[in-house]
Backbone bond lengths (Angstrom), bond angles and torsions (degrees), N, CA, C in turn:
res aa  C-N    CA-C-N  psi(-1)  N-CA   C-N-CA  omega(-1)  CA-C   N-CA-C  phi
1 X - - - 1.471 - - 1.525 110.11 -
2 X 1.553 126.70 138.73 1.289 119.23 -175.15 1.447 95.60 -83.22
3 X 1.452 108.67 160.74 1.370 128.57 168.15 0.975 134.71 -66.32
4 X 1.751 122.64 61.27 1.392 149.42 -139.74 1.674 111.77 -155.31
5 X 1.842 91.69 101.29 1.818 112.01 -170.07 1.441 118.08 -103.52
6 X 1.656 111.22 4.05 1.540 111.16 -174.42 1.841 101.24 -145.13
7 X 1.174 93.09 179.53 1.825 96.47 -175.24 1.783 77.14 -98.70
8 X 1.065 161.07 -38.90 1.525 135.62 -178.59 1.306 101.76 -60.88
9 X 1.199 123.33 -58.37 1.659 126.34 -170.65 1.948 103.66 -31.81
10 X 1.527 105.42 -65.27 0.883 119.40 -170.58 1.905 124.84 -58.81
11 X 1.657 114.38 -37.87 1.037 120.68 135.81 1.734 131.07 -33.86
12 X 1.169 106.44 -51.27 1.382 103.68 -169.46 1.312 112.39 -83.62
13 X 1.174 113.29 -5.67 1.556 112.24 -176.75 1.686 109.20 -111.50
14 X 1.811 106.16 -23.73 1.725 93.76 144.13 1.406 138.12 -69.34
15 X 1.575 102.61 -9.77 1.281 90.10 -168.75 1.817 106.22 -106.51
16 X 1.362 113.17 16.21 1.329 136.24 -179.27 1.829 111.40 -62.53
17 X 1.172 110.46 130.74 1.339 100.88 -164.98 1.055 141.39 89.75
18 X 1.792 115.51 -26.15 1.192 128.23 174.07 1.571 126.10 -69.63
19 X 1.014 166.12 138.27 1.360 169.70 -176.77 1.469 104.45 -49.32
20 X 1.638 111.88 142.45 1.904 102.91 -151.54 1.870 84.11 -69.88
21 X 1.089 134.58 -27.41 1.660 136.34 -170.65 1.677 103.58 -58.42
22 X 1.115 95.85 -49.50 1.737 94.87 -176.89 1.527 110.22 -65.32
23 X 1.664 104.14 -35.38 1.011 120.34 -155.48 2.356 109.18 -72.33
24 X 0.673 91.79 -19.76 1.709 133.54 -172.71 1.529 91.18 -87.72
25 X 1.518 124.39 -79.82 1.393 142.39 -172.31 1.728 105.80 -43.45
26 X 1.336 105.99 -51.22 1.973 111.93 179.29 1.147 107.31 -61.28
27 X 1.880 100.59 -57.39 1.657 89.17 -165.59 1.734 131.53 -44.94
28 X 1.413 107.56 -63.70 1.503 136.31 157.10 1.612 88.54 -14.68
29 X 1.650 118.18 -79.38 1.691 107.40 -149.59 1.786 99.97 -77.71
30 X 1.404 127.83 -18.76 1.179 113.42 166.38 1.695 120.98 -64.72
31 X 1.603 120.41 -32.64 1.215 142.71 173.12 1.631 108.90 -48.42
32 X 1.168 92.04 -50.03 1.772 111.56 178.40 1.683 120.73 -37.02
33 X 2.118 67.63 -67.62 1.977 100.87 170.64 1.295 119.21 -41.80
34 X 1.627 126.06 -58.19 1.512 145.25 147.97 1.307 97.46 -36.81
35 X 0.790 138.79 -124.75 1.373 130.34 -158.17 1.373 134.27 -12.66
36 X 1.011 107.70 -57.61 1.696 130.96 164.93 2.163 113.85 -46.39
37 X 1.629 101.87 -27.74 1.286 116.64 167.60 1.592 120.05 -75.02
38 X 1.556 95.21 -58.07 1.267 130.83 -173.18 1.902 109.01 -72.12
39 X 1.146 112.48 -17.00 1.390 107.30 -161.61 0.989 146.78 -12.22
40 X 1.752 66.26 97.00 1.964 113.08 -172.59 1.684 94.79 -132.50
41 X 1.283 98.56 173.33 1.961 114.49 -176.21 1.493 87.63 -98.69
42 X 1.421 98.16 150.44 1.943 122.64 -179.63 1.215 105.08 -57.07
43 X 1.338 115.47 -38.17 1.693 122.36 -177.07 1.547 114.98 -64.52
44 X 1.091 109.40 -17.19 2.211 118.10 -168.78 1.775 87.03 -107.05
45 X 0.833 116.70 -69.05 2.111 144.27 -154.19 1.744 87.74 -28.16
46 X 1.224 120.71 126.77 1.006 139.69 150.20 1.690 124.08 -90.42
47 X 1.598 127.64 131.05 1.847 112.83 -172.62 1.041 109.69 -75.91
48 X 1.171 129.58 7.12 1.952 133.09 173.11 1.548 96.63 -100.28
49 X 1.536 125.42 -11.93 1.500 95.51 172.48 1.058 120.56 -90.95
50 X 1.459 139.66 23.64 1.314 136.63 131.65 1.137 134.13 -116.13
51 X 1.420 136.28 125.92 1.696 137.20 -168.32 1.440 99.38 -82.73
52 X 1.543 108.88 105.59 1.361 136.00 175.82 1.485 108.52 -42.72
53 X 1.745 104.16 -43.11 1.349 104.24 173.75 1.981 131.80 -59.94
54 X 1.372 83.71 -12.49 1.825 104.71 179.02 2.082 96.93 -74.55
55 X 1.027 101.58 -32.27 1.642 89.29 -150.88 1.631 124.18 -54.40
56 X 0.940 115.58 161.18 1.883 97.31 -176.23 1.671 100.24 -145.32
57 X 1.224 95.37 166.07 1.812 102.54 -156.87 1.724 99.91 -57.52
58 X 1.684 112.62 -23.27 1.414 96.68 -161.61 1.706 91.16 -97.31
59 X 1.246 132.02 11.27 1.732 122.75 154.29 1.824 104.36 -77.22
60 X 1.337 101.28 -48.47 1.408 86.89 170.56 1.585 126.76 -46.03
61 X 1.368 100.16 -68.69 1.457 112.02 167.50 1.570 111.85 -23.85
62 X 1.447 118.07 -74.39 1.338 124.15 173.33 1.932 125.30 -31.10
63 X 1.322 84.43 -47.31 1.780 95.43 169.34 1.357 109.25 -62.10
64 X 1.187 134.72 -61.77 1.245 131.83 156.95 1.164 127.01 -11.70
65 X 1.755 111.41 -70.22 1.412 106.71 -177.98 1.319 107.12 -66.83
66 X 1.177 129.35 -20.99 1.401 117.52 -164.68 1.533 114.87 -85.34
67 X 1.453 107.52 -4.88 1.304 112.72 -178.36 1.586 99.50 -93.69
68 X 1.078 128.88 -36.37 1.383 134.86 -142.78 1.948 71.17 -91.67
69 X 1.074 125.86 -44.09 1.732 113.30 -157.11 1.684 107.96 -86.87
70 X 1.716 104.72 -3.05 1.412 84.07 -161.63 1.203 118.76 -100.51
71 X 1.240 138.11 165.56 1.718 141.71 168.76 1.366 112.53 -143.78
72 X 1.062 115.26 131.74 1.311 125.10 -140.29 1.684 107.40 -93.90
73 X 1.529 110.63 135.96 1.823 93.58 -166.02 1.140 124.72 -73.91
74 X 1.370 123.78 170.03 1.480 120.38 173.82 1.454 114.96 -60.93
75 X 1.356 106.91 156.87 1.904 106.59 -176.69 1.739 94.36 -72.38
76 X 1.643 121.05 176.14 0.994 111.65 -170.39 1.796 94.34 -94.66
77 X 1.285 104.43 133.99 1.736 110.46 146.47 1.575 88.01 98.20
78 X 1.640 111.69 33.50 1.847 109.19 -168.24 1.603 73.72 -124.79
79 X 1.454 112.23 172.75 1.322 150.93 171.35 1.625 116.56 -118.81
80 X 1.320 102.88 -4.24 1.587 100.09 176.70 1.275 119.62 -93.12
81 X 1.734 95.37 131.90 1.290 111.72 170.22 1.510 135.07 -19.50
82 X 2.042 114.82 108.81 1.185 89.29 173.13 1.140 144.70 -77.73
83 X 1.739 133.91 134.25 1.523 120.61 -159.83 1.839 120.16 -86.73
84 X 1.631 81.45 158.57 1.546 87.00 -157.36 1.663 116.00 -62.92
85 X 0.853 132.62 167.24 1.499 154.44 175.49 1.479 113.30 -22.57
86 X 1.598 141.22 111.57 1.256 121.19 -173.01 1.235 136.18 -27.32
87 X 1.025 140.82 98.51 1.628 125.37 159.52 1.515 130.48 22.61
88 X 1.405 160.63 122.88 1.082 134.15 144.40 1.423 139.02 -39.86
89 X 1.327 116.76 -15.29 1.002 155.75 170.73 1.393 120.65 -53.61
90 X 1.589 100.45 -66.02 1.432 119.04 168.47 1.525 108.25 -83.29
91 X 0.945 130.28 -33.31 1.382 111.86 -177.82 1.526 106.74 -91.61
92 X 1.388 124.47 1.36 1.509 108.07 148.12 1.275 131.78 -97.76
93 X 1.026 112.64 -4.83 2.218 127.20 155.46 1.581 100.01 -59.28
94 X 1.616 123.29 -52.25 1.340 108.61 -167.11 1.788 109.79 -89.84
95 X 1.073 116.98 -9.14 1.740 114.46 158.85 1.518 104.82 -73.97
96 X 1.198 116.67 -42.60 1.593 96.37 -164.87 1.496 103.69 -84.35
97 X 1.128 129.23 16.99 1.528 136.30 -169.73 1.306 91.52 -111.76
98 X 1.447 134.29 -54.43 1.530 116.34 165.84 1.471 123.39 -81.07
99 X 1.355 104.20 -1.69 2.008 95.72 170.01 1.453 108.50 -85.77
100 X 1.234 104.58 -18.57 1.880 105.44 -170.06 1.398 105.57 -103.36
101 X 1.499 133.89 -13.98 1.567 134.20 120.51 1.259 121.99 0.98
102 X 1.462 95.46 -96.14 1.513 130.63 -170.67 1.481 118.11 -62.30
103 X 1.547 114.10 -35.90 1.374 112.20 153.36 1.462 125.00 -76.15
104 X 1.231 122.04 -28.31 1.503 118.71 162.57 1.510 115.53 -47.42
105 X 1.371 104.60 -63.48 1.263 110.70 -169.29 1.665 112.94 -65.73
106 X 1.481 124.20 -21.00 1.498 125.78 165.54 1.712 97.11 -59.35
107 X 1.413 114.16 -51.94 1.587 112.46 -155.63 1.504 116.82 -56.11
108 X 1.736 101.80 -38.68 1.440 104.93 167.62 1.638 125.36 -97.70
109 X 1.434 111.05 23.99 1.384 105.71 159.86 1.093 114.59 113.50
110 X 1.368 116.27 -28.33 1.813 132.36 -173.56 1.991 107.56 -54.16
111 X 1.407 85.72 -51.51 1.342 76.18 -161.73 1.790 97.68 -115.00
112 X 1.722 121.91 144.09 1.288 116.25 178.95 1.588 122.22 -62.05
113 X 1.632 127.44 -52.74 0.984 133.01 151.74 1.111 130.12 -80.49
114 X 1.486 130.21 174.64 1.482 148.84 154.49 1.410 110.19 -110.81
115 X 1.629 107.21 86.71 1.576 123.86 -179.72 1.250 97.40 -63.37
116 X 1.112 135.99 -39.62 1.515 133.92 -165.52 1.717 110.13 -67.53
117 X 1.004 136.64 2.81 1.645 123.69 -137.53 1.474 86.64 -107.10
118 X 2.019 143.32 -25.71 1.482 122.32 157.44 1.111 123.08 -59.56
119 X 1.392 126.32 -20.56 1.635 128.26 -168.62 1.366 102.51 -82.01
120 X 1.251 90.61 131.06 1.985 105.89 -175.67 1.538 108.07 -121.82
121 X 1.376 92.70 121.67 1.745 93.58 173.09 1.550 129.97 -68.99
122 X 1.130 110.43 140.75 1.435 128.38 172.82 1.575 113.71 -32.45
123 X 1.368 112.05 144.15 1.722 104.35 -177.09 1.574 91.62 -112.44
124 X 1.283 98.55 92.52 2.025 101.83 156.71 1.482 132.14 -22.04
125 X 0.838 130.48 102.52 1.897 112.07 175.34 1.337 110.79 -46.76
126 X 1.165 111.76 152.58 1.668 120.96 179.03 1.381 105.79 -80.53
127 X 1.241 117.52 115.96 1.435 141.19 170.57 1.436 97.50 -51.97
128 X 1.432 127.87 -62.88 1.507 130.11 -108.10 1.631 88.62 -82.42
129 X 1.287 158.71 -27.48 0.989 169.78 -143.25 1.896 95.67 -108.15
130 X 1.298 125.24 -53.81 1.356 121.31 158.95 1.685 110.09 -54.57
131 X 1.058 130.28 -19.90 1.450 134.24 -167.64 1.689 116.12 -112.16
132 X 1.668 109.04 29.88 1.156 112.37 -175.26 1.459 138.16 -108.07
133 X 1.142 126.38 122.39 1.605 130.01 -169.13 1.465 101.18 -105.19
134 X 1.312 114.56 130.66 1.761 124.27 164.57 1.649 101.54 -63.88
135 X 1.029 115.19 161.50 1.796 135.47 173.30 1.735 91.02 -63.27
136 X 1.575 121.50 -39.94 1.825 117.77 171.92 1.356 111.56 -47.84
137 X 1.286 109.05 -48.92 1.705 117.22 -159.91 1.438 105.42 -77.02
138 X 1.293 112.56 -43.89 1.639 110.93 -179.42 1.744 100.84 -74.37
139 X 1.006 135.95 -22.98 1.598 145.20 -155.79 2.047 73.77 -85.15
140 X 0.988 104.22 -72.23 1.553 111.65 -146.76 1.924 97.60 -66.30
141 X 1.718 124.49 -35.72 1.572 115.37 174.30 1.741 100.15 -75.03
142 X 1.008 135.18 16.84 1.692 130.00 -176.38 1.587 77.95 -125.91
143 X 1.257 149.26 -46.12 1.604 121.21 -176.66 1.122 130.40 -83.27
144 X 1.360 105.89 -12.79 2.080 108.63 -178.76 1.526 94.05 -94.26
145 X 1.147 126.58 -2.11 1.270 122.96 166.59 1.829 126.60 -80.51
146 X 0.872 79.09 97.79 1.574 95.27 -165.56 1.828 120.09 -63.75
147 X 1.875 83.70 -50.02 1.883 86.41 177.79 0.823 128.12 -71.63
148 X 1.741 140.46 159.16 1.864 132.03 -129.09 2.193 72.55 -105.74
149 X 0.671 108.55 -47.72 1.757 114.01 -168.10 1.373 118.87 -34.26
150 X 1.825 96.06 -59.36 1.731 127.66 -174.50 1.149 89.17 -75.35
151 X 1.448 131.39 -22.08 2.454 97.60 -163.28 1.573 71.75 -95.75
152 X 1.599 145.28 -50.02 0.985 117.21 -156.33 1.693 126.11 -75.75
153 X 1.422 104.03 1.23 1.530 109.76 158.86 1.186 105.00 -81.04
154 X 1.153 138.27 -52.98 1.609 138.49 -177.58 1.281 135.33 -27.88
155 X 2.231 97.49 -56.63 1.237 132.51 158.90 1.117 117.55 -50.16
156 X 1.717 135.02 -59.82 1.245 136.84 -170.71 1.651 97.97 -66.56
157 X 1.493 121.23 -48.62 1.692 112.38 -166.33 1.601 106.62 -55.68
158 X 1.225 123.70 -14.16 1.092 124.58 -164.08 1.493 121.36 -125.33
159 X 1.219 110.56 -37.74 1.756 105.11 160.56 1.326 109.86 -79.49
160 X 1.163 139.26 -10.26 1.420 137.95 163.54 1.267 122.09 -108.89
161 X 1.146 107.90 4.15 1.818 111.69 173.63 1.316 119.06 37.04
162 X 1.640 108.89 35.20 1.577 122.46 175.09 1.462 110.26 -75.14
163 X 1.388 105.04 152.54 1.515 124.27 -179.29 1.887 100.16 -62.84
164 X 1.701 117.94 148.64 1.539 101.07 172.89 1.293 119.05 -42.33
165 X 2.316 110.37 -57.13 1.292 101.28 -153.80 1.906 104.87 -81.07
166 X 1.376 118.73 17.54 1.535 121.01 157.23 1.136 127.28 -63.51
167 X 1.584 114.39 -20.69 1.289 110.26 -162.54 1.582 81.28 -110.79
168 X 1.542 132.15 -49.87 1.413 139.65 -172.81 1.521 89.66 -25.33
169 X 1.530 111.64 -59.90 1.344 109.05 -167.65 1.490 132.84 -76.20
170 X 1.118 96.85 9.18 1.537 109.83 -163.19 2.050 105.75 -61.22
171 X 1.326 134.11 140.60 0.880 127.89 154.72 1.650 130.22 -123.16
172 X 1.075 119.33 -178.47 1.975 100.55 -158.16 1.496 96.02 -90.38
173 X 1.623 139.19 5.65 1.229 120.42 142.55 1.390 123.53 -84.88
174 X 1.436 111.61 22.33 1.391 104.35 -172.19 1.679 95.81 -102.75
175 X 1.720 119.25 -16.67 1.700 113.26 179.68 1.832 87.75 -98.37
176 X 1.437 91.77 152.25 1.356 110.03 170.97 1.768 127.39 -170.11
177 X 1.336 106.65 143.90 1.396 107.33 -147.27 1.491 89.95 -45.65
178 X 1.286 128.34 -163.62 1.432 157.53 142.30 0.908 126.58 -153.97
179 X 1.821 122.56 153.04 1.451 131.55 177.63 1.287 139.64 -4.26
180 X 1.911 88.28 -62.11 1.730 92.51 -176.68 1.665 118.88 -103.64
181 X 1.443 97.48 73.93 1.899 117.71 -164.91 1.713 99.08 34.68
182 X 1.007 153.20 29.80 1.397 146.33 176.31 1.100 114.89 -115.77
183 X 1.636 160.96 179.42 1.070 136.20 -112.87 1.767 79.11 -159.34
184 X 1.549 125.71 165.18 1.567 126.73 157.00 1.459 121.97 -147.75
185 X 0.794 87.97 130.72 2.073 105.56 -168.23 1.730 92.98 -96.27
186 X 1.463 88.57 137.78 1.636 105.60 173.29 1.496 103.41 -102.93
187 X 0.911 120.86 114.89 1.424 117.25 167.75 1.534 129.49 -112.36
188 X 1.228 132.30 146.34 1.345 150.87 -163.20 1.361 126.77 -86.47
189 X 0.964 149.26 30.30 1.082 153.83 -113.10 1.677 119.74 -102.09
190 X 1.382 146.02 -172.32 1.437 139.59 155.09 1.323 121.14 -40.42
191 X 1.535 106.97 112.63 1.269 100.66 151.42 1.766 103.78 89.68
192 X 2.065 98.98 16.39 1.183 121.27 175.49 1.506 119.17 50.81
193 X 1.176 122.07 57.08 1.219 128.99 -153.93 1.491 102.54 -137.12
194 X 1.090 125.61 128.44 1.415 113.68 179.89 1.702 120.40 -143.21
195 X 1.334 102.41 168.78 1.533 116.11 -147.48 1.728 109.17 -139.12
196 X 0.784 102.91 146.29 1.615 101.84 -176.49 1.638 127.91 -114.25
197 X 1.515 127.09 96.55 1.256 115.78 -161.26 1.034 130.61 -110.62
198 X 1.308 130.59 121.99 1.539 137.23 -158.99 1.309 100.61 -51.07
199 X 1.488 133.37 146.33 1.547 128.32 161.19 1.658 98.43 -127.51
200 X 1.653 102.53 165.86 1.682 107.59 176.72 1.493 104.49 -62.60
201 X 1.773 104.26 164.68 1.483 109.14 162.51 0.776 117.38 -73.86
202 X 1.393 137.62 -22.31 1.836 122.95 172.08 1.384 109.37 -81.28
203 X 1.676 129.51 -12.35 1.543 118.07 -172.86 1.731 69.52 -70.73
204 X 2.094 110.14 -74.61 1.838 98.50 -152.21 1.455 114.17 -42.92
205 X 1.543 143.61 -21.47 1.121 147.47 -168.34 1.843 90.74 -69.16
206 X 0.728 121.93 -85.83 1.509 122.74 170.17 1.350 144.21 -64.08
207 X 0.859 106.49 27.78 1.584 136.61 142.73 1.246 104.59 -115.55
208 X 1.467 156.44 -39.03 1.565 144.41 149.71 1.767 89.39 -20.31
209 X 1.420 114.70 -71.09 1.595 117.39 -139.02 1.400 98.41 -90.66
210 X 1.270 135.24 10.38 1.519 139.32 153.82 1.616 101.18 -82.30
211 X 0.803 132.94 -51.16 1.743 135.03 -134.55 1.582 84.56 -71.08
212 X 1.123 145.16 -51.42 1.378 145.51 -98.14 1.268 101.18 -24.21
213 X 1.635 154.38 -133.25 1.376 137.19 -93.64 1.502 83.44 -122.30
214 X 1.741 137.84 38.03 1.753 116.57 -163.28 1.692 95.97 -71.53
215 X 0.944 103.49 177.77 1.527 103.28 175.10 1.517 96.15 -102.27
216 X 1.334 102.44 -177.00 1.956 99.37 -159.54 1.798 96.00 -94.98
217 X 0.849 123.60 -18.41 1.459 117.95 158.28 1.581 129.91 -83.36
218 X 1.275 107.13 -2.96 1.968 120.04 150.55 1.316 109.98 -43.42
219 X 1.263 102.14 125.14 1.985 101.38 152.36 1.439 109.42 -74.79
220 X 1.048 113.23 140.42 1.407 150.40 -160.07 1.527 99.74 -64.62
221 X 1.477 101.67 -66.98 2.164 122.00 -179.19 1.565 95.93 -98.29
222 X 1.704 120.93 52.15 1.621 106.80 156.98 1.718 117.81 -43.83
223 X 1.643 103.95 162.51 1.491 122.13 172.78 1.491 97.66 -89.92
224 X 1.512 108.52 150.63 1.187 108.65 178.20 1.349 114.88 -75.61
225 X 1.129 126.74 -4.41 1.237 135.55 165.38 1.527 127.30 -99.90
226 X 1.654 133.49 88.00 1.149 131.34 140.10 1.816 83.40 131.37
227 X 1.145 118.60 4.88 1.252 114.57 -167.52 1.685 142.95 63.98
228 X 1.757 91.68 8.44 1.471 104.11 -161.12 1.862 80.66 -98.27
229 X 1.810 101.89 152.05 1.541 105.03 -161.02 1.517 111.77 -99.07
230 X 1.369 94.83 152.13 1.427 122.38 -178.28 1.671 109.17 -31.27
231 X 1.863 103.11 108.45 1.685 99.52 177.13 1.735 107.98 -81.07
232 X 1.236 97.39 148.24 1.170 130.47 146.92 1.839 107.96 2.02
233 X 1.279 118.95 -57.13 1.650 121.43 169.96 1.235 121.60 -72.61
234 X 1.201 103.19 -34.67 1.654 116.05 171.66 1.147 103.75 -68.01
235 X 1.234 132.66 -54.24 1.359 116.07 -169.88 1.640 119.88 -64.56
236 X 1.607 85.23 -36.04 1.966 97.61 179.52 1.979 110.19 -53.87
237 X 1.441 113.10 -45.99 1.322 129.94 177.50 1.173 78.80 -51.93
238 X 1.623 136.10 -89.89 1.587 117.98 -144.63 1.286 137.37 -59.87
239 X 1.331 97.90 -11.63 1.483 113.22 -179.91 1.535 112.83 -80.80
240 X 1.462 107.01 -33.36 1.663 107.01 -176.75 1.608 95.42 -78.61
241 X 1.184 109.31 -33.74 1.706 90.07 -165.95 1.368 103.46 -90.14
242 X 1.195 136.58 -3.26 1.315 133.31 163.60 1.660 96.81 -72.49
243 X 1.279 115.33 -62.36 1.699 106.55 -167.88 1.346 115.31 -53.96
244 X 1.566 118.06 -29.01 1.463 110.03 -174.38 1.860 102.10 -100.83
245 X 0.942 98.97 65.07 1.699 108.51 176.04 1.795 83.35 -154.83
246 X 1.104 146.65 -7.72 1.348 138.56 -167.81 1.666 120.95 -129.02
247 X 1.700 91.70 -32.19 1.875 94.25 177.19 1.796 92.93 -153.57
248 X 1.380 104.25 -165.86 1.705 100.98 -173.51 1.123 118.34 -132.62
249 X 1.884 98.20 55.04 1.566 99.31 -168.50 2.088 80.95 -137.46
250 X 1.636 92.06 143.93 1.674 96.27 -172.63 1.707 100.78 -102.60
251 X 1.098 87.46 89.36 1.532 98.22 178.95 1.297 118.95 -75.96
252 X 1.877 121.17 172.75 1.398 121.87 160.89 1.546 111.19 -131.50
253 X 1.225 111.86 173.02 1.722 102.57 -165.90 1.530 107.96 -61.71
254 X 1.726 104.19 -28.63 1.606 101.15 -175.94 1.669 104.05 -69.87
255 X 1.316 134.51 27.86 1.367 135.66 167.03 1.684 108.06 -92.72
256 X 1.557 108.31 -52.91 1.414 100.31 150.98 1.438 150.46 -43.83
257 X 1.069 108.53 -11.16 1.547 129.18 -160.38 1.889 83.99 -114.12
258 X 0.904 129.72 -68.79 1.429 120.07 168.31 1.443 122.09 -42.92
259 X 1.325 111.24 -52.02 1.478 109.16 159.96 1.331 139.28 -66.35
260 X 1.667 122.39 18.26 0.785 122.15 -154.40 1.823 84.22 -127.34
261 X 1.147 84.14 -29.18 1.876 98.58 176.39 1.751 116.40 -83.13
262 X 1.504 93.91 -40.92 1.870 82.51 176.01 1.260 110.45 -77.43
263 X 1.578 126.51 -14.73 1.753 110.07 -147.29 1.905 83.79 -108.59
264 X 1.503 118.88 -25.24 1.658 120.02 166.21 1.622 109.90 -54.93
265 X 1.365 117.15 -46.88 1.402 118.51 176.56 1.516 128.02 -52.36
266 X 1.710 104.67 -48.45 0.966 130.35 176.88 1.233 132.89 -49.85
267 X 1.755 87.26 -36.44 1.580 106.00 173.10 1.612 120.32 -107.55
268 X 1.361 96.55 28.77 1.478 109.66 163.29 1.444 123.32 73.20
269 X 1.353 102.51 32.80 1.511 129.35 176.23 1.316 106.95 -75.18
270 X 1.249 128.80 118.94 1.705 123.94 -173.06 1.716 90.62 -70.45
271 X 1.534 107.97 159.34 1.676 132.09 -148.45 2.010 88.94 -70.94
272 X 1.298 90.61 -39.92 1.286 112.26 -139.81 1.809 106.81 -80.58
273 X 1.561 104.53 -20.80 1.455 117.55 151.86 1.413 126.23 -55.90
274 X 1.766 89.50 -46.61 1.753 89.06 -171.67 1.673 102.69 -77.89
275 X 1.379 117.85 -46.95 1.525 104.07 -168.20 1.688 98.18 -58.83
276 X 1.264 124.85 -6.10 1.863 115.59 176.86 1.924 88.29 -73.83
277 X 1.238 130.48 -45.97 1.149 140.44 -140.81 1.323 102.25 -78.69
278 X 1.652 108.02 -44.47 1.748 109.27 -154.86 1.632 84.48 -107.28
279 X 1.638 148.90 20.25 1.424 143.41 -168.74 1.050 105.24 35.67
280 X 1.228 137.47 57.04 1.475 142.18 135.08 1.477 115.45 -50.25
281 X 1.253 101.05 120.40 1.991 98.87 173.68 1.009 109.18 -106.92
282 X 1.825 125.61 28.56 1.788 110.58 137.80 1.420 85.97 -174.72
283 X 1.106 106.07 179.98 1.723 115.40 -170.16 1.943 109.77 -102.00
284 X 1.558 99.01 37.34 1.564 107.60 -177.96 1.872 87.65 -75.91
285 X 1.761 103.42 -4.83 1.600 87.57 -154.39 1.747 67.73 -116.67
286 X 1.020 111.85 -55.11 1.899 112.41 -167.47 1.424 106.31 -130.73
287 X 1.481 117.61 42.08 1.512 100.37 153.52 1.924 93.69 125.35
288 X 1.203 87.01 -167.34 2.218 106.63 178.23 1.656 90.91 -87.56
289 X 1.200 115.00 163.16 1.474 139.92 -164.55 1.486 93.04 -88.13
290 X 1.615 127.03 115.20 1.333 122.05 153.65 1.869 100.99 -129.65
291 X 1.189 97.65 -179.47 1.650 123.93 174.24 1.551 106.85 -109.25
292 X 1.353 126.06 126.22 1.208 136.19 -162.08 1.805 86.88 -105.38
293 X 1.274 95.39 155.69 1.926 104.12 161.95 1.428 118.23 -53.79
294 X 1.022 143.41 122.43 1.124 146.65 164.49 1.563 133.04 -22.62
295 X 1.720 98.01 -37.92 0.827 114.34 -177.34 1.371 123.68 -109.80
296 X 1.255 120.66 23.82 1.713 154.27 -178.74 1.504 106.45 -127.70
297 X 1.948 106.87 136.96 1.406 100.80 165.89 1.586 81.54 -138.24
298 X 1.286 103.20 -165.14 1.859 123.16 177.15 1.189 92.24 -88.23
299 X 1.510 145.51 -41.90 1.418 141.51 -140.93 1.801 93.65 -84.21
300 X 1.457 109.68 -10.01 1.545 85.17 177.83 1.267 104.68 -84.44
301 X 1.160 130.10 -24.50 1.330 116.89 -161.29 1.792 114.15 -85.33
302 X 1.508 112.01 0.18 1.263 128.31 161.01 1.340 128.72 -49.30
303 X 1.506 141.29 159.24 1.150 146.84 160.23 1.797 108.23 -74.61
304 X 1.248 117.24 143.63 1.618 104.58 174.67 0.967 130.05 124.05
């Protein structure tokens, strides 16, 4: 049994290792969980005010319904619309955040059962089909784009089917020539894990002839202000307002990153390249878990 005397202890040492985003993302919906026991608000709720070891399948259960029923009230003295009912989506991130808890903490000893193990998560509708761009639509928001900065954010979200804040973070030692005259991006990925993705010689050719003199610890997409680089929102803003100046769909960069996966497939990219390409850690999203050549991505076989 690990050396674990409280339900925080035990939290903090599941959530050890995890990427500080995920890490941020659990706490909050475990906080929730506490609260929802404790009934208290997320903002007061401390994870020691409930003994994890108390919990029983029908508090779980209860969290459940309460997620699936709730909508959240209007602020006081607002007129805005109240919004509709969580997501399936979201309310199956915050079940599997307390089933994979509660089974952690059984596995190492903490807790005797796994109350959680009848509760079955919600099956999300598939977005990715609502989230779709033709090889036209992405062809045509990468050509009315005129500035050398914006097509080369465009280009990278999409021949590399990188996450936004992957590229946010990108710095100019992170591209580097390779072997077969084509260019390789280091990327950063969940859970700090990283992957290396081939790009064309004319994307690395132009990004060579953007950079001029940055030093290799420069971000790549600086803010015009102070030189510190383009977040993650910023980039999302530019992408919608670039796309809706080009077609009439209000996209987000993670639309590229999907499109980068259906139109690679399409074009007969084995599964098992792209989940190397897009850091997929199994093919629940694109297939069984393989290792692609190093020197192969999906983005070549792209238009762009």
């Amino acid at each position: 049994m690990a050396d674990v005397s409280s339900s925080a202890q035990l939290v903090a040492l599941w959530l050890h290792g995890k990427s500080p985003k995920s890490q941020k993302s659990y706490e909050r919906d475990l906080r929730e969980f506490v609260a929802f026991l404790s009934n208290q608000t997320t903002q007061h709720v401390r994870l020691n005010d409930v003994d994890l070891r108390t919990v029983t399948l029908n508090d779980v259960q209860g969290f459940q319904d309460r997620l699936e029923e709730r909508a959240p009230e209007p602020r006081p003295n607002s007129s805005a619309r109240v919004p509709d009912n969580l997501a399936p989506a979201t309310i199956k991130r915050k079940l599997a955040a307390i089933k994979s808890l509660l089974r952690f903490g059984c596995e190492i000893g903490y807790l005797r059962f796994n109350v959680a193990v009848p509760v079955k998560l919600p099956k999300p509708k598939n977005t990715v089909a609502e989230r779709y761009l033709t090889e036209l639509e992405v062809m045509t928001i990468i050509a009315l784009t005129k500035n050398q900065r914006e097509r080369l954010i465009l280009r990278l979200l999409y021949l590399t089917g990188a996450r936004v804040g992957e590229i946010a973070n990108l710095r100019w030692r992170d591209i580097q020539p390779n072997r077969d005259t084509c260019g390789q991006v280091t990327l950063f990925g969940k859970g700090n894990k990283t992957r290396f993705v081939v790009i064309k010689p004319d994307l690395y050719d132009e990004l060579v002839k953007y950079r001029s003199d940055s030093d290799d610890t420069a971000a790549v997409f600086p803010s015009r202000k102070g030189g510190m680089p383009l977040s993650a929102r910023q980039i999302n803003q530019l992408v919608k307002d670039l796309a809706s100046s080009a077609i009439s769909k209000d996209i987000s960069p993670h639309w590229l990153r999907h499109a980068h996966a259906t139109h690679a497939l399409d074009r007969g990219t084995p599964p098992q390249l792209v989940q190397a390409t897009l850091g997929h850690e199994s093919l629940a999203t694109t297939g069984k878990y393989a290792h692609a050549r190093p020197h192969q991505s999906s983005g070549l076989d792209l238009p762009g």
